[in-house]
N, C-alpha and C positions, 0 to 999 in steps of 0.2 A: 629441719629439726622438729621432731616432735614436741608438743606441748609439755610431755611429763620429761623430757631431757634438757630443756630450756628452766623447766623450773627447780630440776637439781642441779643444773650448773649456776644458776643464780646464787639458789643458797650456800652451794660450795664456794664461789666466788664471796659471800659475805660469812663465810666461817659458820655458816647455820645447817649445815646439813646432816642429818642422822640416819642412817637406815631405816631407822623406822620411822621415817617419815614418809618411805615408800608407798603404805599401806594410804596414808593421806594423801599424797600424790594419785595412785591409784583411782582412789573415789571423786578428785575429782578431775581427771581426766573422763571418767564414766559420766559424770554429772554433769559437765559442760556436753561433752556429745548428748547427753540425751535432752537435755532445754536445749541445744541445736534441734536435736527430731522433733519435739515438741511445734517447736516456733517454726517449722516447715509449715506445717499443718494448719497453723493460725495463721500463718501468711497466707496459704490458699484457701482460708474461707471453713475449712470443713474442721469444725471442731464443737465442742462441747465445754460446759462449764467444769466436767472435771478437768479437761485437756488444760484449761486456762490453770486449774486448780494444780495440776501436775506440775506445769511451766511454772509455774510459782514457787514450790516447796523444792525442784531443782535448781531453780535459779537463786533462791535462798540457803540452800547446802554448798551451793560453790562459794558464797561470799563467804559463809562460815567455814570452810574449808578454806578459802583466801586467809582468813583471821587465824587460824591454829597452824599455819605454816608461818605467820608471821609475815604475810605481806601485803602488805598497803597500797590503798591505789594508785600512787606515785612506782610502786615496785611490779605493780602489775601493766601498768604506761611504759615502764623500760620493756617488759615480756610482750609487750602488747595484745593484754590478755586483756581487754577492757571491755565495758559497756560501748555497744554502738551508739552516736551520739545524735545521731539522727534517726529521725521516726520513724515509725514503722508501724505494721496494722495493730502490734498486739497495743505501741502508744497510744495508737488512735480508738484503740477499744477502751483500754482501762484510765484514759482521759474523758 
């Protein structure tokens, strides 16, 4: 099951879903794919400070895109749409 059809059947399962929410669903299925591309790139070494700066301001639009569909991190652990929780190069750069 796709990312963007797990997360209208959640909110239809909790009576929250609207068509237009499509549009928000939409951005951030786009948004997580590309902090996915991003974070390729950091993992193997070859990037730059806007790369990092990119991964950042994506990875910031899905949270806020999380918060304007209404789901929390506990809602996004059911989807299992979470933060990895284990480290990784870009932790070990910006730690």
């Amino acid at each position: 099951m796709t990312i963007k059809n797990k997360v209208i059947n959640f909110l239809e399962e909790r009576e929250a879903y609207q068509e237009s929410d499509d549009i928000l669903i939409e951005e951030l299925v786009f948004n997580i794919w590309l902090s996915k591309e991003f974070k390729k790139d950091i993992k193997k070494g070859v990037y730059t400070t806007r790369d990092l700066d990119n991964y950042d301001k994506t990875f910031k639009r899905v949270t806020h895109l999380f918060t304007k569909l209404a789901l929390s991190p506990q809602d996004r652990l059911k989807l299992k749409l979470k933060v990895s929780e284990k480290a990784d190069l870009l932790d070990n750069i910006l730690n």
